[in-house]
N, C-alpha and C positions, 0 to 999 in steps of 0.2 A: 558513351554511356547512355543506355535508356532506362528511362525509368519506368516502376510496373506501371503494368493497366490498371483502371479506376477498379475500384473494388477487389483487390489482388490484396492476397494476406502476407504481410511482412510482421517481420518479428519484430519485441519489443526491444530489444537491445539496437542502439545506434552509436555509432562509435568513429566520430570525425575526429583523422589521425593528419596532419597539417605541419609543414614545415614553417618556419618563422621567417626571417629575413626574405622577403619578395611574395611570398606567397599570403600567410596572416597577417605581416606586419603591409604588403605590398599594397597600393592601390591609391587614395586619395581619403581623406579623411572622414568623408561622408560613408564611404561606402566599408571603412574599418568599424565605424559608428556602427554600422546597420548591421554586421558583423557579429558586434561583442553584446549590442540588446536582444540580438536573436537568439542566439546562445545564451542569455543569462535568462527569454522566458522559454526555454527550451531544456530545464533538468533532465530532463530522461536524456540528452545526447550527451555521452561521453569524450568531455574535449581529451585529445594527447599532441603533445608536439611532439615533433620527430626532429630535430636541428642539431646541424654543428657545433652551438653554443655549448658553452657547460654549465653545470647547474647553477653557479653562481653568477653567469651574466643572464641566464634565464630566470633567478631569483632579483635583479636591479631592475628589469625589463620590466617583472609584474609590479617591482613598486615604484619603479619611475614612468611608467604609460598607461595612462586611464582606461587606453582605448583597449588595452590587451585583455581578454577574460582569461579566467580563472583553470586551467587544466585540471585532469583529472589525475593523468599520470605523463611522464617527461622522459621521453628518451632523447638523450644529449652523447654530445660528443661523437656528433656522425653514427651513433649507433653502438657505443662504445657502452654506453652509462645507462644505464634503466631505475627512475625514480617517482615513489610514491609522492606524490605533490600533496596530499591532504598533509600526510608527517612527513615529507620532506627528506624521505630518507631512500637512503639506495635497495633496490631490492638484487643483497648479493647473490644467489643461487641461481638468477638468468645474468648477471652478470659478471659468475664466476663462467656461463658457459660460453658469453661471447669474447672475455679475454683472456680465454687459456691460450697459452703461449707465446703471451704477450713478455718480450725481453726486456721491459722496461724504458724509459724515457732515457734516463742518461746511456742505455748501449746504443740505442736507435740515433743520438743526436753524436754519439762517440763513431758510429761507421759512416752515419752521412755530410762529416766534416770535408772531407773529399769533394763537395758539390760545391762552389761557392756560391753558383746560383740560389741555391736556398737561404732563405732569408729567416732565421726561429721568431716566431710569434712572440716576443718577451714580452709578459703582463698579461698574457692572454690566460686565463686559468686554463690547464688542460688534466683532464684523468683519461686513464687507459687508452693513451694517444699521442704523436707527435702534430703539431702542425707549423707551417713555416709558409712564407710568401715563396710566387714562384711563378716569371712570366712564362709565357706558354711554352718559347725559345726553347725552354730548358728543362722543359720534359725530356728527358733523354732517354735512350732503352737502357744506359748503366746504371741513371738513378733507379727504373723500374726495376732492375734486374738486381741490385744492391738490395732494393727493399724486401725483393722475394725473398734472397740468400738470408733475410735476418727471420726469415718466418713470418712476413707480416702481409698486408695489402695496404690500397694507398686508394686516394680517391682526391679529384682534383675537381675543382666547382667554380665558375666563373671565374675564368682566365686572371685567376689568381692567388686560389689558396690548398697548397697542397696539405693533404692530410694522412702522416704514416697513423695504419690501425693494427689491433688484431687481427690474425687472419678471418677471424671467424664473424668478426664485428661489420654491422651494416645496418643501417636502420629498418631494410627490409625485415632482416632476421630476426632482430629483437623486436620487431612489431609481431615476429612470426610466433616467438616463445612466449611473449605479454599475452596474445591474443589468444592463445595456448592454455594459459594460464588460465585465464578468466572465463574463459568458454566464448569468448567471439565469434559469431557464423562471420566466416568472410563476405556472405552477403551484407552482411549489417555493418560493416566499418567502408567509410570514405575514404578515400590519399588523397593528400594535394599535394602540390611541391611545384619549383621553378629552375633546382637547379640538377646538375648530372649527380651530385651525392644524395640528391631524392630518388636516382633511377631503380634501385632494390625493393622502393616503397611498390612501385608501380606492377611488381613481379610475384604480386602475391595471390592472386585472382580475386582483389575485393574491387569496389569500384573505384573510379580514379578519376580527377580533374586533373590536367595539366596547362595552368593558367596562362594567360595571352601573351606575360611578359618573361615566360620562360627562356632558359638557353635554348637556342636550337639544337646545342646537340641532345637536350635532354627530350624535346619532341620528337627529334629524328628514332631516339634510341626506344621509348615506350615501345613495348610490345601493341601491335596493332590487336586490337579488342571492343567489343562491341559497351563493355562494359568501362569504356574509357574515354572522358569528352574531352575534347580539345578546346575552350574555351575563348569566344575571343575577347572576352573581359581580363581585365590584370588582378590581382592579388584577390584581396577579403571578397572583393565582388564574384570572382570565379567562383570562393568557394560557400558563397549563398548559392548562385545558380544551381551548384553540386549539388548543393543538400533540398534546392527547390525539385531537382528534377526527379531526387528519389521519392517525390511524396514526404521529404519526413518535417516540412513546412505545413502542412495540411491541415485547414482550419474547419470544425464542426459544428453545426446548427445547435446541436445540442449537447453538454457536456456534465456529466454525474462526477461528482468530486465526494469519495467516499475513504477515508483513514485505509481500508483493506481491499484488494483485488477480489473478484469472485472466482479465483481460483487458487490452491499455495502449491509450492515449491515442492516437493517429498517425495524422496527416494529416485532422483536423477528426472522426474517428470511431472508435469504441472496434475494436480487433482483437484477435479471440481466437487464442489461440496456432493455429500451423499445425500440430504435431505431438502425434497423440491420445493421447500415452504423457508422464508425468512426474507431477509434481504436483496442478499448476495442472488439465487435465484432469482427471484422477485424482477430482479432489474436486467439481469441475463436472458431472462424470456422474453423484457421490453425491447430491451436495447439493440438486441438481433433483425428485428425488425428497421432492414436499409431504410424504410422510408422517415425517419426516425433523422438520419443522418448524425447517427450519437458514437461518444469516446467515452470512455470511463476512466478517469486519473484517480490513481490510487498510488500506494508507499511499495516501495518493496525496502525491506529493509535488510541492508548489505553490501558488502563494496562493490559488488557490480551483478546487474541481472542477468539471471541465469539462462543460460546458453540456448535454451529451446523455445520454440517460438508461442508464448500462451493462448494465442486465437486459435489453435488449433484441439484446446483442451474443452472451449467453449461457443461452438460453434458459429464459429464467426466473429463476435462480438469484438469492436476495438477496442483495445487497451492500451493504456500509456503510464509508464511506469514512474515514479520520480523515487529514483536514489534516495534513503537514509541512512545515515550509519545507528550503530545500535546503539552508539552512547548517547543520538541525540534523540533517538526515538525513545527511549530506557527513561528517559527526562519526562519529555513528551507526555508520555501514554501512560508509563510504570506509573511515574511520580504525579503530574496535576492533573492528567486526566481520571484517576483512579483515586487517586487520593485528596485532589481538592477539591473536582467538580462533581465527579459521581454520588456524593454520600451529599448533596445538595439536590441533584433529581433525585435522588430514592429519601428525601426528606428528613435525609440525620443528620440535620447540621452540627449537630455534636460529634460530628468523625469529621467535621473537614477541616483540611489539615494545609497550612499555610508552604507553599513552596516555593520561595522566591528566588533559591539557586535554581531552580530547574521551569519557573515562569519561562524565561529567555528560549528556551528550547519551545513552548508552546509556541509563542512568538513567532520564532523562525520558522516551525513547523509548518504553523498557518501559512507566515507571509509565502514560502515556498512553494504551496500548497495554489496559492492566488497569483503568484508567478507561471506556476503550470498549466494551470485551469486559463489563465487568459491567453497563453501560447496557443493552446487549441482553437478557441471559441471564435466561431463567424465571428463577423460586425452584424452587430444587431443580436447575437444569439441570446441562448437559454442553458442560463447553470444551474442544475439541482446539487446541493450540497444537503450532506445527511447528517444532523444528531451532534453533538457538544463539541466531539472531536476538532469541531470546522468552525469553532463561532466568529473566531475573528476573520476569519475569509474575507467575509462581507465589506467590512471596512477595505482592506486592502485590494480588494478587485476593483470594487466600487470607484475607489481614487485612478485606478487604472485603467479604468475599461467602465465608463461610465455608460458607456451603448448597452451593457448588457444589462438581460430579465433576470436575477438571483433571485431563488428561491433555497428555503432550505426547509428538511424533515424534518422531523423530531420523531423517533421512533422509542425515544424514551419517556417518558411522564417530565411535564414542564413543572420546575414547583411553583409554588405561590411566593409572590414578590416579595415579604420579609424574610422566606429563606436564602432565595436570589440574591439578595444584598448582604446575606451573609460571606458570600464568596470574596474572599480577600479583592480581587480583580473585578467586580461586578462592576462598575461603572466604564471601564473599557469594554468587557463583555458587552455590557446593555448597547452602548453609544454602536458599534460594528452590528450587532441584530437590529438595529433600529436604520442601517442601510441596506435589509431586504427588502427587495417587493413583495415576498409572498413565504407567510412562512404556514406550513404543515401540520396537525398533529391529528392522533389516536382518539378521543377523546375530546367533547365539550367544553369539560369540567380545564383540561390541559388548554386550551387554545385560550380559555378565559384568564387563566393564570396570567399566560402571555401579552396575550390585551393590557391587562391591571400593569404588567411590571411597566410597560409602554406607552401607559397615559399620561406619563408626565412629560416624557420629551418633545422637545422643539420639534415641529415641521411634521411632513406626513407620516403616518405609522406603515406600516407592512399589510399586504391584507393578508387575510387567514380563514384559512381552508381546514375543516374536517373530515380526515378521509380513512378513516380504520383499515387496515392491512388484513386481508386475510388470508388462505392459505390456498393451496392449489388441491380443491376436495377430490376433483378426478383421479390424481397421482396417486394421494394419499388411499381411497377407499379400492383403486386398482390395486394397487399392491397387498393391499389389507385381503382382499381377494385369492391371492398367490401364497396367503404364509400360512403352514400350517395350523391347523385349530386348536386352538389351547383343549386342555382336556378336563374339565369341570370334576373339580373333587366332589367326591359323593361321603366327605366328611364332616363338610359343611364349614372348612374352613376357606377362610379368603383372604385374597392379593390386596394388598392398597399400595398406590404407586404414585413415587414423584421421578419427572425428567428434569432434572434443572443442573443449570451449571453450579460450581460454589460462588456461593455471595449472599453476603448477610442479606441483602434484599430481600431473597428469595426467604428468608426465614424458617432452613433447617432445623436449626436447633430448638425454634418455637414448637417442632412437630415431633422429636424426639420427645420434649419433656410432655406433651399431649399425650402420646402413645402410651408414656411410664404411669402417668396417672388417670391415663383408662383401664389399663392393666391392672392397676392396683384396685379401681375400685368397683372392674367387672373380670373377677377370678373365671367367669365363664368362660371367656375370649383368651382366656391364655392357653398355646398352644395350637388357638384356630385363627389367629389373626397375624401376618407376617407385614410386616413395610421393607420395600422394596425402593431403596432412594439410589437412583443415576444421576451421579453425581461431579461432570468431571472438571479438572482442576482449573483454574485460569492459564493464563499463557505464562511459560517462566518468567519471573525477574517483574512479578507483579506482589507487591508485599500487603496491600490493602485488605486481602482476605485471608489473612496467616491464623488472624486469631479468632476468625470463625470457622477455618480449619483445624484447629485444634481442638475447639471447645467443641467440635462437631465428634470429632473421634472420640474424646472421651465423653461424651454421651452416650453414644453408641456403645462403647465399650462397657458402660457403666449399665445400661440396661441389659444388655446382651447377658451378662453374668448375672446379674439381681433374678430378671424371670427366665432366662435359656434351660433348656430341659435337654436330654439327649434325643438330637433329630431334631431339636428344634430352637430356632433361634427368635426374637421379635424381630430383629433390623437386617435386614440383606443390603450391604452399602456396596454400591457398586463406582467407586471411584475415577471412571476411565472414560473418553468418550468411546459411541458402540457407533456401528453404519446404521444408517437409516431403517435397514431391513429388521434389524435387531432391536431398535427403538419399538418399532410397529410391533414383533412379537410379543414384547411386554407391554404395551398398550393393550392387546387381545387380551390377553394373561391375567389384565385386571379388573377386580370387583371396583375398586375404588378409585377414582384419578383424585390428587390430593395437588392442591394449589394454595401457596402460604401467602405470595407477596405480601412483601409491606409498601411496593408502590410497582408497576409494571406499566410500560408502556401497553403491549396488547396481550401479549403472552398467546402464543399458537400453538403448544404445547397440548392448550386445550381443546384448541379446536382440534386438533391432530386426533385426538385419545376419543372425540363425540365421531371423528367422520370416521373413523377406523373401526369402531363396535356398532356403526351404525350401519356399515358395509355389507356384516355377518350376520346381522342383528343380533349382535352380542351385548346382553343388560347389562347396564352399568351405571354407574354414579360419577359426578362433577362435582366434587368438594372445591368450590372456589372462592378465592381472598375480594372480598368487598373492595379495595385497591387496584386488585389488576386493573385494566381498563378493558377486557375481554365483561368486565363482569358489567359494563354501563351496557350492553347490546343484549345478552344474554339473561339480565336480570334475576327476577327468583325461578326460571328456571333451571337454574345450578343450586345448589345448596351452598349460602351466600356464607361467609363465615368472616371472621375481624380477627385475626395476627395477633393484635394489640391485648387482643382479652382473650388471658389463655384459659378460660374455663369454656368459652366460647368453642374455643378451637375441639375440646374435650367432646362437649355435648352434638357438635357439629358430627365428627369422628364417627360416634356413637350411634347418631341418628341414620348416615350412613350403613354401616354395617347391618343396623334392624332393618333395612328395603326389603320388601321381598323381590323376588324374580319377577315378577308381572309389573310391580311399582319400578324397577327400574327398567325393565325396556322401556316403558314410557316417559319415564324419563329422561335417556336416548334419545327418544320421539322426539321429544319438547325440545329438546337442544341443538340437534340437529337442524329442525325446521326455522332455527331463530339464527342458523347460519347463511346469513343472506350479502354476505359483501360478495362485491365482483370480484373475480377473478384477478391474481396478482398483475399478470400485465395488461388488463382492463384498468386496474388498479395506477398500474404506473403513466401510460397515457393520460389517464384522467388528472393525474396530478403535474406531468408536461405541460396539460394545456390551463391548468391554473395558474402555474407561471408564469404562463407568457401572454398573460393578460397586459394591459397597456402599464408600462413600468413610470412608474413617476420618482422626483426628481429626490434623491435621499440625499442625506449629510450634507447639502448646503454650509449645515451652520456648525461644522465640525466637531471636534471629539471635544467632550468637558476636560479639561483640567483637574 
């Protein structure tokens, strides 16, 4: 077996398929040790055992031996049985195909009475299989030839244990159909194995260990292959060396621990975001960068990741996946992240909402999350972790990996510390941010908040860095360049535009009911003024914004009929996300960019809509919320407006639409030129190397009580 060259792109799926008895279980108890810790900080590798046992001596195994971890899926019974280890249940439809034709137990023990060498296994649990003792003596060609005439095959394993199967059944196969199933590249699955009923594992063209204390005839019989090492270590230790030689042991300098991949799953292949500004971007541009020596662990959520290799969607960029299933993520994300914590940074602690069944899921999330993130990470490295999602990281690495510089972002608004303590959890919360070295934000006014909540705790605080995120203006004003020109009504009516996702934050419905009582109380503007809201939904199975999606629709709907005339409506709601190209058009398209927040980390949005009309020099206006944090850099160069005060919001509106042509190119002007952050992965470097400033010594004095 060799393993790739340094820098050689391997997929994210890993998938170490392992026989029990001599091979996992085999070795000396250090080296079964090093084994089951490796694989427990290692989620993204998909454990299977492939063993003779059946499912019920494989179920005593994992509650009577510490040392054994956790499968992911269990093919037993020599290949016979294929079982979901998460629920425990058989998966029938590969296992109606490996025991078709199988005669049954009592016909197979009814024709081979005639042997009296064979000895039946009594007590031994067995499904879709016979097994019985059987010195070597007495392998006979009548016993083989008796098992043929019943339809079956047979498989004998350390000059001792004969095993009548299906014909069809072998552990090879049902790794063949499992692997089938899920989309496994044969590149990315391991074999181990020690004995001859392992030898079908080794016939599949993935790679292969076959460990020191094997049968010989099972070394003899391996197909000879480059992609197959002959180990001279015994059992667990062979198959660390396995899993060291593929690379998929590989520890990085630097490691981004982010809730989402920067690329999803859709429509059989991996897609990278359409729009070169945010995040996800942001850190795909740094992170590319070898000298960097960075991985990005992220969630994928699903029972196993999908079949194609994602560095290849992203030029380059490592990634390492950690398995979730949807019910714990659904916990997660749907429930506390959305519903306890989020309506705490966007500052309405009257919407947070207590979830103590689904707490446990953040819990796990996290610690899972800092199980992964340490698996990667030199000695000595550097963890950037991003934004709520990740609070308790800190705690949980920290205890674990106390060599390492953690830092984490905040790319949302930090609140002020009586809102913070409103969080059911806050004192766990605080106690885990309070073992960063170095935390992040958007904003002054944000990093102070932080500070305040973290003066009262014991020992040293985090340091804290101000670094605004902004957008990649090259991209943005190139493309702007490429899209056709909007065509200037010569009616004098005009576009006002919002891009936002749904969420009461964002303060839709404050701009609906603005729009109804500018209308009403400038009969001029009706029919020359249209709002154009892009709008699209959250992710399914997120229930936090239902009832601002309703009261948003019947707004809309409610004005739409009150002023709509034929050919003309006040509200264009565009519900759906559009590609980046499509965003940009309605950026040109607009007299107005309209920005509500009632609290926003930076919001790019805006800056997107100033470098885009500034590209063409196309006039335009910046209606922005005194809250984003776009509005602390840009100041009264936008037309600053308050959410909170919806007369505000009216006269704001108003004041807009009277610009002339001359007043708002200059305006453009003005905004533009106040667009002065660096470059997003100027950006992201600069905030690497704030991290890894000299880390001192956090959580000495433990978590409060």
């Amino acid at each position: 077996m060799k393993g790739p060259p340094v820098g050689e792109k391997t997929g994210s799926a890993r998938v170490l398929v392992t026989d029990l008895d001599g091979t996992l279980l085999g070795g000396d108890g250090h080296d079964r040790r090093r084994l089951r810790d490796v694989l427990n900080r290692h989620p993204d590798i998909t454990v299977v055992f492939a063993t003779g046992r059946s499912l019920a001596s494989v179920q005593a195994l994992l509650r009577d031996d510490p040392l054994v971890p956790s499968p992911r899926w269990i093919i037993a019974d020599v290949g016979a049985s294929v079982i979901d280890a998460i629920r425990m249940v058989h998966l029938e439809d590969i296992q109606g195909k490996l025991r078709a034709g199988w005669p049954g137990a009592h016909r197979v023990r009814a024709a081979l009475q005639q042997f009296p060498q064979l000895v039946y296994q009594e007590g031994v649990p067995q499904e879709g299989r016979c097994s019985f003792y059987l010195n070597p003596e007495g392998l006979s060609d009548d016993l083989k030839a008796t098992v043929r005439a019943l339809g079956c095959s047979w498989s004998y394993a350390s000059g001792r244990y004969f095993d009548v199967l299906p014909a069809r059944a072998s552990k090879g196969r049902a790794l063949r159909l499992l692997g089938r199933r899920l989309g496994w590249p044969r590149q990315a699955m391991l074999v181990a194995g020690d004995s001859l009923n392992d030898l079908s594992l080794f016939s599949q063209g993935t790679h292969a260990v076959v460990v020191a204390n094997a049968q010989p005839a099972l070394a003899a019989g391996v197909p000879p292959s480059k992609q197959v090492h002959h180990s001279a270590l015994d059992g667990a230790a062979a198959v660390l060396e396995g899993m060291e030689r593929l690379g998929w042991l590989v520890r990085r300098s630097v490691v981004v621990g982010y809730h989402r991949p920067p690329v999803r799953w859709l429509d059989g292949g991996w897609r990278p975001p359409s729009s070169p500004n945010g995040i996800l971007p942001t850190l795909q541009a740094a992170l590319t960068d070898e000298r960097l020596d960075a991985v990005w662990a992220a969630a994928y959520i699903g029972e196993a990741p999908p079949p194609a290799e994602p560095m290849t969607a992203v030029d380059g960029l490592p990634l390492s996946l950690l398995p979730l299933h949807a019910e714990r993520w659904a916990g997660y994300f749907h429930r506390v992240c959305k519903e306890t914590l989020w309506p705490a940074l966007m500052s309405q602690p009257g919407l947070i909402q207590d979830r103590p069944a689904h707490w446990a899921d953040y819990e796990e999330v996290n610690a899972a999350f800092a199980r992964h993130i340490g698996s990667l990470a030199a000695q000595g490295g550097t963890v950037w972790l991003h934004d709520y999602n990740l609070w308790l990281v800190p705690a949980v690495l920290r205890a674990q990996r106390p060599d390492l510089a953690i830092g984490l972002f905040h790319h949302t608004p930090f609140p002020q510390p009586d809102v913070f303590s409103r969080i059911p959890a806050a004192g766990q919360l605080l106690d885990s941010l309070a073992c960063l070295d170095w935390a992040g934000f958007h904003t002054a006014d944000c990093a102070d908040n932080f500070r305040r909540l973290l003066a009262g705790t014991a020992g040293p605080t985090p340091r804290v860095g101000v670094h605004p995120l902004g957008i990649d203006r090259h991209a943005v004003a190139d493309l702007a360049r490429t899209r056709p020109q909007p065509r200037q009504g010569k009616d004098g009516s005009q576009l006002v535009l919002s891009v936002e996702r749904l969420d009461y934050a964002k303060a839709p419905v404050h701009k609906i009911r603005a729009l109804d009582a500018l209308l009403a109380g400038s009969p001029r503007l009706r029919g020359r003024v249209r709002y154009r809201l892009v709008c699209p939904p959250p992710e399914a199975g997120i229930r936090a914004y239902d009832s601002t999606r309703s009261e948003l629709e019947s707004a809309i709907n409610r004005i739409n009929h009150r002023w709509g005339t034929h050919g003309w409506e006040p509200v264009d709601y565009i519900p759906r996300n559009l590609d980046f190209p499509e965003v940009v058009d309605h950026y040109l398209a607009a007299d107005v960019f309209w920005v509500t927040s009632l609290a926003d980390g930076m919001n790019l949005t805006a800056q997107e809509y100033i470098t885009a009309c500034h590209a063409i020099n196309r006039p335009g206006v910046l209606i922005l919320s005194r809250h984003a944090g776009v509005a602390q850099h840009l100041g009264t160069a936008a037309l600053l407006t308050d959410p909170l005060r919806p007369q505000d919001l009216v006269d704001t509106l108003r004041a807009a639409l009277a610009m002339t042509v001359h007043e708002r190119a200059a305006h453009i002007t003005r905004l533009e030129s106040r667009l002065n952050t660096p470059p997003p992965a100027e950006w992201a470097h600069t905030v690497i190397a704030a991290i890894r400033g000299l880390p001192s010594q956090r959580c000495n004095w433990g978590w409060r009580g």
